[in-house]
N, C-alpha and C positions, 0 to 999 in steps of 0.2 A: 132394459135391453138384456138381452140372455146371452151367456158364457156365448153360445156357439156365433151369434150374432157378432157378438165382440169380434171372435175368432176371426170369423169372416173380411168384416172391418180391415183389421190387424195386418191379416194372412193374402187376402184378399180371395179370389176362388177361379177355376180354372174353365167354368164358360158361365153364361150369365145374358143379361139382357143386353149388352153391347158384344157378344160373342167373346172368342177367347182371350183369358188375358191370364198372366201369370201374377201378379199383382192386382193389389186393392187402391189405387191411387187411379185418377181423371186418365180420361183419355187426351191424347194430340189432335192434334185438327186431320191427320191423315188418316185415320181410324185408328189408329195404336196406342196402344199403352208404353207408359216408360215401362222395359222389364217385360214386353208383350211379345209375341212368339212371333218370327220373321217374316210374316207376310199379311197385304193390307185385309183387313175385312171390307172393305169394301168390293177390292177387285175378288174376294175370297168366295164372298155371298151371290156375287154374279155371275161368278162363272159357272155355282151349282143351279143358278136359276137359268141362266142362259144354258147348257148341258142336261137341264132336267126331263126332258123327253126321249135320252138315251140313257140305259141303264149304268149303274156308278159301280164300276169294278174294284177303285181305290180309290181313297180321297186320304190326303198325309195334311193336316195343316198348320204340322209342325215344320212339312216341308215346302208348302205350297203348291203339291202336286195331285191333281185328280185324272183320273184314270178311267176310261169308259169302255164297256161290253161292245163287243158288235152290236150296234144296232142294223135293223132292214126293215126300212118302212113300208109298209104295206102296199104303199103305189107303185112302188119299183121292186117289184119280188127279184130276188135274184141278185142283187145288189146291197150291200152290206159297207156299214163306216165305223169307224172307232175316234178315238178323238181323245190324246195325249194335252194338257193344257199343264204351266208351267208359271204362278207366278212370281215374279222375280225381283220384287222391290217391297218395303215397308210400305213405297207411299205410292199414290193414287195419282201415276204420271200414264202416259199413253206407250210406253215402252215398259210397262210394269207385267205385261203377260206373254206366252209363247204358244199357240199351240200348234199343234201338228194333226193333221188330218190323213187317215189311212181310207183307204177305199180297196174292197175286193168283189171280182162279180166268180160266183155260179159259172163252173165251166161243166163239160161230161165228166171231167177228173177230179172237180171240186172245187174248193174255191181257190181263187188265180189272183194275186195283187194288182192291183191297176195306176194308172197314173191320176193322183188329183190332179183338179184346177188349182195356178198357181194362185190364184187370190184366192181360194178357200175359205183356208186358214189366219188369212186379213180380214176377212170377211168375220169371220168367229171370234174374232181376236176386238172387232171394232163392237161388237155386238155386246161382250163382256163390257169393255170400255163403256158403251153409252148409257149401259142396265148401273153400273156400279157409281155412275156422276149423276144418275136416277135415286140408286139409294143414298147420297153424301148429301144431294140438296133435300131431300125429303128428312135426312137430321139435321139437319140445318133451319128445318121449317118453312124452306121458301118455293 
């Protein structure tokens, strides 16, 4: 084994084939490492897969928080969404994420903020949920 290997080992490294972690030691049954930065990989990896058709303005996953561009999908010109997500727990429960749904449509003055639908955002929020108990059982093997 080579110095740097060691190192690694030792030190452990700051992303890798289980995603982030600040330490070299096993991971928890919730996605985390002891020593692992505060929020789950699981719900971390789903919500960039569930969000990956609108473009990523900021994603912090030291803080949990991804941040999305206006998107405007081509079927509804004129109409534009953004999409705040927030998660808020180590571990992989159904109250572990938040997000917030903005919506503006194209007025003559420009664009005008609009009212979402109040399930939205439950809707997006159930969706990360289902994608991220998608990738828990698929390490799990079952």
């Amino acid at each position: 084994m080579s110095a740097a290997d060691a190192r690694k080992i030792k030190n452990g490294r700051l992303t890798g084939d289980d995603g982030l972690i600040v330490s070299g030691e096993r991971k928890d049954s919730d996605g985390g490492a002891p020593g692992a930065i505060g929020v789950n990989i699981f719900l971390w990896r789903a919500t960039l897969d569930t969000l990956s058709f609108m473009p990523i303005a900021s994603a912090d996953p030291f803080g949990g928080v991804i941040l999305t561009d206006w998107y405007e999908d081509p079927k509804t010109p004129g109409e534009r969404f953004k999409v705040n997500a927030v998660i808020l727990d180590k571990t992989l429960r159904a109250d572990g994420i938040k997000v917030s749904v903005f919506k503006q449509k194209m007025e003559k003055s420009g664009w005008r903020d609009q009212k979402v639908k109040d399930n939205l955002g439950r809707s997006m929020e159930d969706a990360i949920l289902t994608r991220a108990r998608e990738l828990r059982l698929k390490q799990l093997g079952k």
